[in-house]
C-alpha positions as CSV (number, residue, x, y, z in Angstrom):
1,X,199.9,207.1,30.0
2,X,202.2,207.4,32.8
3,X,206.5,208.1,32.4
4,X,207.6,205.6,29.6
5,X,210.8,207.4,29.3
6,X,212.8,205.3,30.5
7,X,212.5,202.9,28.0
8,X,213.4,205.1,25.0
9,X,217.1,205.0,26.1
10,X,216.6,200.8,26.1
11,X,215.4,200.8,23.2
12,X,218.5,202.9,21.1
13,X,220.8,200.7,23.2
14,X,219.7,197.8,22.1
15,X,219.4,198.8,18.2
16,X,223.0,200.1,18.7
17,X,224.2,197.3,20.9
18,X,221.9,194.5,20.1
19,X,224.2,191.3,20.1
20,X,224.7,188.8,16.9
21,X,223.1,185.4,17.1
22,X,224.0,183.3,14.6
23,X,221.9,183.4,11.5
24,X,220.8,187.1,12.3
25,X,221.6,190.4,10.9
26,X,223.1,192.7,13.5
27,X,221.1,195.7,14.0
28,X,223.1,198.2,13.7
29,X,226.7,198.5,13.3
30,X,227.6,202.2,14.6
31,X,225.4,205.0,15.7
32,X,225.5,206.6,12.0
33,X,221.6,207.5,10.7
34,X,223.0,208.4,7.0
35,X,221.0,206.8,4.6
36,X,223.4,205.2,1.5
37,X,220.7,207.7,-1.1
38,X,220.8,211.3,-1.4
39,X,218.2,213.1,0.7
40,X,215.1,213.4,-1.6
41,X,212.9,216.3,-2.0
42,X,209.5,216.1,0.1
43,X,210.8,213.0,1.7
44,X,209.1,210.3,-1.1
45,X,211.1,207.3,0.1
46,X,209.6,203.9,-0.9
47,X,209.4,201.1,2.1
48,X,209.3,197.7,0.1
49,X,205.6,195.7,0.0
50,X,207.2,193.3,2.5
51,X,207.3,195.6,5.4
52,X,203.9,196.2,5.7
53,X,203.4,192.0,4.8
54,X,205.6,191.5,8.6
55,X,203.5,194.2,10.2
56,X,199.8,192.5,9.1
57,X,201.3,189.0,10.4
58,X,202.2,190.4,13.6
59,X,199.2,192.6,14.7
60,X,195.5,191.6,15.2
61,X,193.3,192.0,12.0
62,X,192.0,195.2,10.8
63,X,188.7,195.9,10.5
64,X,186.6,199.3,9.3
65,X,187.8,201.7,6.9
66,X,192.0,202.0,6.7
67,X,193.7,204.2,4.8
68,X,197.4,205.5,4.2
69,X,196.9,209.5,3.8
70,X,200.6,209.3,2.3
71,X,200.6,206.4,-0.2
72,X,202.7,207.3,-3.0
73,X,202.8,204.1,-5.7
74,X,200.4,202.4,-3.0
75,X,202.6,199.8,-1.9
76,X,200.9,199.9,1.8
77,X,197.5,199.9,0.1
78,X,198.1,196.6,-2.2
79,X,199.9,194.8,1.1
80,X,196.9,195.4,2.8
81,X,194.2,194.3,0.2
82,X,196.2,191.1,-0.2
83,X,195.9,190.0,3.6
84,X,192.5,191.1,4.0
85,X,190.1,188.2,3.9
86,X,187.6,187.7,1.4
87,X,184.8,187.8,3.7
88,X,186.4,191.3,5.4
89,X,184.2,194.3,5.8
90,X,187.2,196.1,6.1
91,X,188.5,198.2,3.1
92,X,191.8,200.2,2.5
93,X,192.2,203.5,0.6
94,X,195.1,205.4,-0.8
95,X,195.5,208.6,-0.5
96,X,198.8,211.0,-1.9
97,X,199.4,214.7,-2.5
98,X,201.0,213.8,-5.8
99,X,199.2,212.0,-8.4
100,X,201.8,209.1,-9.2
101,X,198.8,206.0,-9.9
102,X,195.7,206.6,-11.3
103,X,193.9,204.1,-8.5
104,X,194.7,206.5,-5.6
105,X,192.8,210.5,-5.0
106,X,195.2,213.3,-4.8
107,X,194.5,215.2,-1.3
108,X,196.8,216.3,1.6
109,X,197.1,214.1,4.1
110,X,195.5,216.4,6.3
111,X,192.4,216.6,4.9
112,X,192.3,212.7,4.3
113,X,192.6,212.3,7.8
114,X,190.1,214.4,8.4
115,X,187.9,212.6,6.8
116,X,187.8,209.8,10.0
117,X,189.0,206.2,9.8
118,X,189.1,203.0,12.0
119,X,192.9,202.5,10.7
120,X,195.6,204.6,9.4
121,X,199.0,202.5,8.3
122,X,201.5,205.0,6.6
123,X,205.1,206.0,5.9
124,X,204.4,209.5,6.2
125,X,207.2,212.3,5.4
126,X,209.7,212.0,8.4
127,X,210.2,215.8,8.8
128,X,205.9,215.8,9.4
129,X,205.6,212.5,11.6
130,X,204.7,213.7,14.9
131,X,202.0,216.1,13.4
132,X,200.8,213.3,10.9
133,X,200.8,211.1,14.2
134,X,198.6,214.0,16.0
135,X,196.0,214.2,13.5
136,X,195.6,210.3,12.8
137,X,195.4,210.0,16.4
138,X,193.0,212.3,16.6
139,X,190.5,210.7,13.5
140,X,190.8,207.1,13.8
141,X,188.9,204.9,16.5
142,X,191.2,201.8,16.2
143,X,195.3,202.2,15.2
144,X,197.5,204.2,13.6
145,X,200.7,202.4,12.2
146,X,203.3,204.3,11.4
147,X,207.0,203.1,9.8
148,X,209.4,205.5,11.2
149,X,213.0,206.0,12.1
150,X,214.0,205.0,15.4
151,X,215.4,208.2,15.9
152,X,211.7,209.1,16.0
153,X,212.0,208.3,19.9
154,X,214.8,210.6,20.6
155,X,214.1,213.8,22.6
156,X,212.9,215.0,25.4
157,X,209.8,216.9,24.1
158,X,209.1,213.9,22.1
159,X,209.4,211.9,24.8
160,X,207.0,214.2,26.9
161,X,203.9,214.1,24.0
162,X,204.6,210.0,23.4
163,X,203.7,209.6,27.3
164,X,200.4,211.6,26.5
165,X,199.5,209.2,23.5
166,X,198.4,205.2,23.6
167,X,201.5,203.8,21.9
168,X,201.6,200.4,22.6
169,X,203.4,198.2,20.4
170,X,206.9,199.2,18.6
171,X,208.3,196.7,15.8
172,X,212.2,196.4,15.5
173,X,213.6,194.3,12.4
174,X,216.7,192.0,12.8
175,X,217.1,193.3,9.7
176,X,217.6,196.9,8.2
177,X,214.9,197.5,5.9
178,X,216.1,200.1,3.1
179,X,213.7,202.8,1.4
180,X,214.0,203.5,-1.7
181,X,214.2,207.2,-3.2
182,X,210.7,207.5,-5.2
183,X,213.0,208.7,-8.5
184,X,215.1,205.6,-8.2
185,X,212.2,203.1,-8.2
186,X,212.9,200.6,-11.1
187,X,217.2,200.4,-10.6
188,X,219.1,198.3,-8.7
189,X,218.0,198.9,-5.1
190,X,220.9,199.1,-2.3
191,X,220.8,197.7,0.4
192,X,221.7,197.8,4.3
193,X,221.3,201.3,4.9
194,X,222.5,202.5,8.7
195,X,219.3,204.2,9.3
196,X,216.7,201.9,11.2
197,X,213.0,202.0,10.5
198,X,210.3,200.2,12.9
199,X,206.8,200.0,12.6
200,X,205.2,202.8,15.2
201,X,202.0,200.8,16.5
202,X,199.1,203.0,18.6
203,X,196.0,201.7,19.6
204,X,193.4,203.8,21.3
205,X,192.1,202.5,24.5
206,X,195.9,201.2,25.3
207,X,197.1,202.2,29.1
208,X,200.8,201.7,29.9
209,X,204.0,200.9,28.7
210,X,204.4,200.1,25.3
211,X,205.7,196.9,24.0
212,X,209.4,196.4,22.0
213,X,208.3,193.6,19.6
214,X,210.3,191.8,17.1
215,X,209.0,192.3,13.9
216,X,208.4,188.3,11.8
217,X,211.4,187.9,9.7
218,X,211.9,188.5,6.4
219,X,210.6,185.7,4.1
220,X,212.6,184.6,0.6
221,X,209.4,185.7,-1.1
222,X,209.1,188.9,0.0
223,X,212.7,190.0,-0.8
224,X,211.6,191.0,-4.2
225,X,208.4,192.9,-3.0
């Protein structure tokens, strides 16, 4: 893949350090990854319907067999059945090692990925990202999206296997998208959290850099998704 270090320093800096334009959200305020929840037991946190809305906008569609190994209420799964057109041969499954909706098989994600896909698109448990990242990698013949911290970058071992692997396409919000603990769904939901997610993008076949994208803004109608 050749060294694409270099650009995981650029990238903090500019999530740190990114400038306001007017009618923008700064990115980040200070350096601080603390989340404004407790830290939940096996890492259920609950990205909102409307970041996996900005990702389908931005990329190419999907075609094949997509699934998300880790889906826990399915909110990836429904976003993706909504942009999928009716004429699609492509169909998405949900997958979650707890049995929180009866429309989705209880397995380990490891043996769901396993199973070979053409897609994977996922929020999978921060503390198992990389070896999630391995194994979908590894059964998929098209991408594997995952939404990660940015921290996800830092390191230099992680920088060493991310060279190795075809990333080619990381999403930043202008905005900071908040995860919800999977016990709080159903309150009021805080907002503007100081840790940053982006959307992970690999594509097999991809030689090179990867690219810093800006992920589509956030519409009024997906606010409450």
């Amino acid at each position: 893949m050749g060294a694409n270090r270099w650009w995981i320093g650029g990238i903090l800096r500019s999530v740190w350090h990114c400038p306001v334009r007017k009618g923008d959200t700064k990115l980040m305020t200070t350096k601080a990854t603390r989340s404004p929840y407790e830290r939940v037991e096996s890492d259920f946190y609950v990205e909102p319907e409307s970041a996996t809305d900005r990702l389908l906008q931005a990329e190419r569609p999907f075609f094949g067999r997509i699934v998300d190994p880790c889906c826990g209420q399915g909110n990836v799964v429904r976003s993706v059945k909504r942009h999928l057109s009716p004429d699609s041969c492509a169909s998405c499954a949900g997958y979650d090692l707890v049995s929180r909706d009866p429309e989705f098989l209880v397995n380990d994600f490891r043996e769901t990925l396993a199973l070979g896909w053409s897609s994977v698109i996922s929020n999978p448990p921060y503390n198992q990202a990389q070896e999630f990242a391995e194994l979908a990698l590894k059964h998929t013949t098209d991408r594997v999206c995952l939404f990660l911290r940015i921290a996800f970058l830092e390191g230099r071992k992680r920088a060493e296997w991310l060279d190795k692997t075809p990333l080619a396409r990381i999403y930043l919000p202008a905005d900071r998208i908040s995860c919800t603990p999977g016990h709080l769904l159903g309150q009021k939901q805080r907002h503007g959290g100081t840790i940053f997610y982006a959307w992970f993008v690999w594509e097999h076949g991809h030689v090179g850099f990867s690219q810093n994208r800006r992920l589509p803004p956030l519409s009024h109608t997906d606010e409450a998704t």
